[in-house]
C-alpha positions as CSV (number, residue, x, y, z in Angstrom):
1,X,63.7,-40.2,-45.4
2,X,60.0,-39.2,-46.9
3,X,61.0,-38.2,-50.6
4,X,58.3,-35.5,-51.7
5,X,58.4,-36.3,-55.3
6,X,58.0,-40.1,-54.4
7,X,55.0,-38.6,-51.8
8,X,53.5,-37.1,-54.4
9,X,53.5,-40.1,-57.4
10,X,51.9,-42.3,-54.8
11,X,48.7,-40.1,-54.2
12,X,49.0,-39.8,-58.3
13,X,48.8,-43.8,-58.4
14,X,46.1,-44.0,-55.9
15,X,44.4,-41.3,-57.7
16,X,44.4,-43.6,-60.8
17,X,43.9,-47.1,-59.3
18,X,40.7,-45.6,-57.9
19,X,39.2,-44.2,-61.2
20,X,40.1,-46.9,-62.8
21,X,38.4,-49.2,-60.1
22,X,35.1,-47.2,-60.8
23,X,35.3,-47.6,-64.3
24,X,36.0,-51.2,-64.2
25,X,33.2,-51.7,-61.6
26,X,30.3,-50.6,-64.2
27,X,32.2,-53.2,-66.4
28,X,32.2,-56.1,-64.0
29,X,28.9,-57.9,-62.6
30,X,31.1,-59.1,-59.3
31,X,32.5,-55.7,-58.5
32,X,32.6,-55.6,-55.2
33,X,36.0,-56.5,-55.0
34,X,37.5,-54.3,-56.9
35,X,36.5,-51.5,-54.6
36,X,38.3,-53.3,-51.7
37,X,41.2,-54.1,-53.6
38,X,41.8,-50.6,-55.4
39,X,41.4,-48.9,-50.9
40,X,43.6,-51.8,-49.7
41,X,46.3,-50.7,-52.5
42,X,46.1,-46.9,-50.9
43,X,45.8,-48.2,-47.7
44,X,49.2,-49.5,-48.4
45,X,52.5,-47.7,-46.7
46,X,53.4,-45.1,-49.2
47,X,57.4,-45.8,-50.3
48,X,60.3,-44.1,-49.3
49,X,62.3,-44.5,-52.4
50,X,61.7,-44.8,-55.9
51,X,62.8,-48.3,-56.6
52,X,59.8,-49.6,-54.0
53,X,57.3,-47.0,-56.0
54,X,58.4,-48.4,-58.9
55,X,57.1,-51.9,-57.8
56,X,54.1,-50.5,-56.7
57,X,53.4,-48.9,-59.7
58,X,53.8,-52.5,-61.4
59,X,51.3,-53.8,-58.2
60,X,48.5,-51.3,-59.7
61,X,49.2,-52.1,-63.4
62,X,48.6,-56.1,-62.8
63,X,45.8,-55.5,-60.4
64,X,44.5,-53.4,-63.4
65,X,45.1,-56.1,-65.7
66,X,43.2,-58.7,-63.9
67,X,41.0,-56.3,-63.5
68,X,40.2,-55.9,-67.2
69,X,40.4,-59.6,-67.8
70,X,37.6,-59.8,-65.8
71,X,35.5,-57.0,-67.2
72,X,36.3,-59.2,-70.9
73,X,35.0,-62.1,-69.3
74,X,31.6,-60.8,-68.4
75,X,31.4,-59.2,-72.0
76,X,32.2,-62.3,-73.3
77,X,29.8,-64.2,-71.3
78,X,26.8,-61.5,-71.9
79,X,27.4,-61.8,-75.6
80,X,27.0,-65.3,-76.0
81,X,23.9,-65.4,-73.8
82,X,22.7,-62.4,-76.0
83,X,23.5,-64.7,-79.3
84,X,21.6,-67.5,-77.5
85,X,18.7,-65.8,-76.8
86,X,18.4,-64.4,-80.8
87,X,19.3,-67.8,-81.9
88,X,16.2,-69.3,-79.5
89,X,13.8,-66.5,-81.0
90,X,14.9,-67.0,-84.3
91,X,14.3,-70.5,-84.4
92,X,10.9,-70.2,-82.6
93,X,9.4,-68.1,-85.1
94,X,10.8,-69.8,-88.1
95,X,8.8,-69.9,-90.3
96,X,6.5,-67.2,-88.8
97,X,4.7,-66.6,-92.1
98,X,4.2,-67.5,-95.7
99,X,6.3,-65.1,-98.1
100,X,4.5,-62.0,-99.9
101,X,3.0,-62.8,-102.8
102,X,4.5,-62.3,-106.3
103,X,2.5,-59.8,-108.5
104,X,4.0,-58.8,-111.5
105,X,1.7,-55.6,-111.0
106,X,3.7,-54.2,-108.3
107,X,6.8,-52.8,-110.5
């Protein structure tokens, strides 16, 4: 038995897996994979009933979790290379210059 409505929610999810794949791919510096993963989850069998569509909307929320965890990773890791690099220039051009002069003419 092909249930329409359950026909219908799985071209929904693939719908969403795959945006969210693109959006997580400008997020990710390994991305590759996540275009793979999100066609290999609508590659997938479609269900026939709503208890399997239910698991395989809980299959497209954890590959979107992992997803996102990785996305953090990379943010994390950009931003402490970023801090290193200001920290490296900072302490190179310390002290880059004697301070201004005091006048007590300039009010």
């Amino acid at each position: 038995m092909n249930d329409p409505f359950v026909s219908h929610e799985c071209e929904e999810i693939c719908s969403r897996v795959r945006n969210c794949a693109d959006r997580f791919k400008e997020l990710c510096d390994d991305s590759q994979h996540i275009s793979s993963d999100a066609e290999a989850f609508c590659r997938r069998a479609h269900p026939q009933h709503y208890k399997d569509y239910l698991e395989s909307v809980r299959d497209a929320a954890r590959m979107a979790v992992s997803w996102q965890n990785e996305s953090r990773d990379d943010a994390v890791s950009h931003h402490q290379h970023d801090e290193a690099m200001i920290d490296e220039c900072g302490d190179e051009s310390f002290p880059a210059s004697d301070p201004p002069g005091w006048n007590a003419a300039h009010a």
